[in-house]
N, C-alpha and C positions, 0 to 999 in steps of 0.2 A: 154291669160293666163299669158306671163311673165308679163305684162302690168300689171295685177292683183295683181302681187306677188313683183313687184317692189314699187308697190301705199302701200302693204301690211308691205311691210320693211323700205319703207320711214315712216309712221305711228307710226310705234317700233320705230327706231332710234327716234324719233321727241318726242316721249313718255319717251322714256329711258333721252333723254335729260333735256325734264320739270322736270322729275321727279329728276334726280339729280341737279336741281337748286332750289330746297327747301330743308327745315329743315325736320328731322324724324317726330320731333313732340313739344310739352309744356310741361311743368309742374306743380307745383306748392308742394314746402316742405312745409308742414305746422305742426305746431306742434305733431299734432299725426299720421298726414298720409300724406300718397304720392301721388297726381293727377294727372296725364297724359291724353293729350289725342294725337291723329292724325287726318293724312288725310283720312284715312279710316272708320273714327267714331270710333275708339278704343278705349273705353273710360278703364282706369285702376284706382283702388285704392287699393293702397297696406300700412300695417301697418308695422311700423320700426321692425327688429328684430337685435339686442335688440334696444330696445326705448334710444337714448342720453336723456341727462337732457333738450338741448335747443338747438335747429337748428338757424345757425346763417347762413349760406348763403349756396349756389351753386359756383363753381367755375370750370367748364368747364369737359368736357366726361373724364371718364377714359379709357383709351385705353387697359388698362390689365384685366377687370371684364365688361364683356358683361352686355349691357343695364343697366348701372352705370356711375355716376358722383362723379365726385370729389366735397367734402361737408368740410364745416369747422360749428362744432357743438362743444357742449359741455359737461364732462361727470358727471362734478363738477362745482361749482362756482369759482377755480381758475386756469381754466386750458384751454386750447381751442384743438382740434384734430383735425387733418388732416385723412376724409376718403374717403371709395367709400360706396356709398351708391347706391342699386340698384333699379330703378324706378318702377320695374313690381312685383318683391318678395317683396321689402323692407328689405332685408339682408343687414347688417350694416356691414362692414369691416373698422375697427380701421387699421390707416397706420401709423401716429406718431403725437405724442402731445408735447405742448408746455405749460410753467407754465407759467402764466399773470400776469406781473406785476401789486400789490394792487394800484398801482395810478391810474387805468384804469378799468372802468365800463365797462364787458364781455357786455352788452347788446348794445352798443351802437359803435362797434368796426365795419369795415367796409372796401370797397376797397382789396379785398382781392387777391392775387397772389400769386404762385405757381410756382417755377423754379426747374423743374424735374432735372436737370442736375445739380445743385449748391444745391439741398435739401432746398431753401433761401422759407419761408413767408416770403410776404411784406403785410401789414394792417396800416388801420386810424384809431388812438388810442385819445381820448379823456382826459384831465386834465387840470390843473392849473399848472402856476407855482409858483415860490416860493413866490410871490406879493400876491396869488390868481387869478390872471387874468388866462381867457381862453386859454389855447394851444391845439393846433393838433399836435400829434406826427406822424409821418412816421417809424412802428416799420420792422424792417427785421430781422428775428430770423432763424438761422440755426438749422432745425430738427434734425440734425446728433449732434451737440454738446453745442445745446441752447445758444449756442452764439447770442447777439444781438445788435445790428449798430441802431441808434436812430436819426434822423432828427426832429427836434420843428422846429414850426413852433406858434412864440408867438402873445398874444392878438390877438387872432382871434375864430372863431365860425364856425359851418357846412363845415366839413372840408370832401373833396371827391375824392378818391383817382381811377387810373386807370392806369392797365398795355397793354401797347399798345405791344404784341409780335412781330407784323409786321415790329419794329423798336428797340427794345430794348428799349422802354422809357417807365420810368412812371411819369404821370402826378399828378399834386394835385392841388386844388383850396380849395380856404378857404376864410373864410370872416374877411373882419379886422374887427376889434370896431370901425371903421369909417364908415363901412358898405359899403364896396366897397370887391369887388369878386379879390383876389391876384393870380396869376399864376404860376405853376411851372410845369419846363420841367427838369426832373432829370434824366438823365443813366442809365440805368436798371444793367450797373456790376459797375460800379465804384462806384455809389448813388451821383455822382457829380452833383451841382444844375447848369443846364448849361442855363439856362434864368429866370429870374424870372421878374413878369410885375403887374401892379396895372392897373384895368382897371377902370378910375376913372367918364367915363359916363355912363353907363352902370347898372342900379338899380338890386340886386341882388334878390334872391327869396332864401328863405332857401329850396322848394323843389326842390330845382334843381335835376337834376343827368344829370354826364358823359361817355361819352364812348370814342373811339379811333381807328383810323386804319389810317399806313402808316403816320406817324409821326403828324396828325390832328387830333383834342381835338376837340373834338362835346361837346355843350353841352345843355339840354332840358328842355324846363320853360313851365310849366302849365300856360295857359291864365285863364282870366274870364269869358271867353267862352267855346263851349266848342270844342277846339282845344290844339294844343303844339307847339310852337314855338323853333325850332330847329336851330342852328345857330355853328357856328368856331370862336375859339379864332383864332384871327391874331394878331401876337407875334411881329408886327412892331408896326400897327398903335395903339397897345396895347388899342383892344376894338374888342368887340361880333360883328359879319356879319350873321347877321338874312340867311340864305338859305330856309327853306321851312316851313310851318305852314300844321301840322298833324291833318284833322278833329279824336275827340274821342267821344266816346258816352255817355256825364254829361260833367262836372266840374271835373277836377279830384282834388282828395284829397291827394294821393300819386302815388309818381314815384317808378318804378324799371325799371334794365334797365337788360339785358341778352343777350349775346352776343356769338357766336360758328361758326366754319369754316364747311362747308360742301361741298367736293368734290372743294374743292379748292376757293371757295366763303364764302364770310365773310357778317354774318347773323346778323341782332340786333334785338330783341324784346324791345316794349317799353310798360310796364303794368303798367296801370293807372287807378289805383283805383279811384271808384266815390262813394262819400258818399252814402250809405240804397241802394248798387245798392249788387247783389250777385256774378255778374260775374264783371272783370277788362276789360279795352277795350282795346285791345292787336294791334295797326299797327306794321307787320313785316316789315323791309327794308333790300335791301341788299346791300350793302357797292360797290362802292363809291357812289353810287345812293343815294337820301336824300330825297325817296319818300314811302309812302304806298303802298308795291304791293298787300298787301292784308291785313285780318284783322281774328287774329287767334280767334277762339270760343271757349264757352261749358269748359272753367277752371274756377271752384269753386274760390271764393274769402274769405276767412273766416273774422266773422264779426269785432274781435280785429285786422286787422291789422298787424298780424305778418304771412303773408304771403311770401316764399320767393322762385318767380320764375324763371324758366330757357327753356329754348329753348335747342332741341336735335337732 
């Protein structure tokens, strides 16, 4: 009998363990609704209350409004908001907005971060400068007294922005008018640019997208296959270290990438739209590991493309 009851509680603990080394669940914001689902088959759709005018990202759990993440949306055409958005009601809570400056297209803003302690956005602002040539801005705007610290980043194009918390840094990469992919490793309190690199072999992809943990810049290139080629800036030999190629399900069309700590492990989603397909093909990893441990299902994909998912 203890024999039984010892095999019984190895089992638990060993259960209790798997299960705290995954994520809760997926999502997906999309214009008019909210999709979740789990491990349980739980599949959720809930309709925004009140509806924003345009959801423009996810940006990690909020820890004060059960089953809610923090969302940057918008309520107007010149303004952007910081809220919690709840996945299973769809109950909207406004937390604080910021005005947008007119040299900057709300639709195409991105790389977005949130420093609970400093009140500080950081986002990748899009313009010209005063030539007209392409610029990427690096904007940080203080919620508390709309103060805002501006980093340009001139003559360049697809510009992708990522706050690494594990380290205090945020990264950016952008593409010059030479078409070569530029780097930068910035300080997350000072905004000091503490390396910056041209990686001049290396052919870029405008769909790129990045992610980060423990001061390393991953960053992920849809093949013509259908796989993903994931790989590390190295900021010596300034040039991409391919690490591991991700089978997907098509070609993909577009990147997202989604990224959340769970019980002390650091989780990435990588959804990758495949053209006239309905579902995205989703490999989770979990950090430092640079592998598929498995492949999340059953999230609606909608057919415009303005899709914007997150892992929870």
């Amino acid at each position: 009998m203890k024999s039984f009851l010892t095999i019984l509680v190895l089992i638990s603990c060993l259960s209790s363990i798997a299960t705290s080394q995954r994520i809760n669940g997926w999502g997906n914001l999309t214009p008019n609704k909210i999709y979740t689902e789990s491990y349980n088959n739980n599949h959720n759709v809930a309709e925004y209350n009140p509806a924003p005018h345009a959801i423009h990202t996810s940006i990690g759990l909020n820890h004060d409004h059960p089953n809610a993440i923090n969302a940057i949306y918008s309520l107007n055409t010149s303004s952007i908001t910081l809220g919690a958005i709840d996945y299973i009601t769809g109950a909207v809570t406004n937390l604080y907005s910021a005005i947008l400056s007119k040299a900057y297209d709300i639709t195409t803003l991105q790389g977005f971060a949130y420093d609970n302690t400093t009140n500080n956005l950081r986002f990748i602002a899009y313009t010209k400068d005063h030539t007209g040539m392409p610029q990427v801005d690096l904007v940080i705007t203080n919620l508390d007294s709309s103060a805002s610290k501006i980093i340009q980043f001139t003559a360049c194009i697809a510009g992708r922005g990522i706050f690494d918390a594990s380290s205090n840094t945020y990264f950016v990469i952008t593409i010059n008018v030479q078409y070569k992919y530029q780097c930068y490793w910035i300080d997350g309190t000072t905004y000091e640019i503490i390396k910056a690199i041209t990686l001049d072999t290396f052919m870029p992809n405008q769909k790129y997208q990045i992610f980060a943990n423990q001061q390393t810049l991953y960053i992920v290139h849809p093949t013509l296959s259908e796989s993903l080629d994931i790989g590390t800036i190295d900021w010596n030999i300034k040039n991409v270290v391919n690490i591991e190629q991700v089978l997907i399900d098509g070609v993909s069309d577009k990147l997202q990438v989604s990224q959340t700590e769970v019980s002390g492990y650091s989780f990435v989603a990588i959804f990758s739209n495949v053209f006239k397909r309905s579902y995205p093909s989703i490999p989770l990893l979990r950090l430092p590991e640079i592998k598929a441990r498995e492949y999340l299902l059953n999230l609606p994909a909608v057919p415009d493309n303005t899709d914007h998912y997150f892992i929870f």
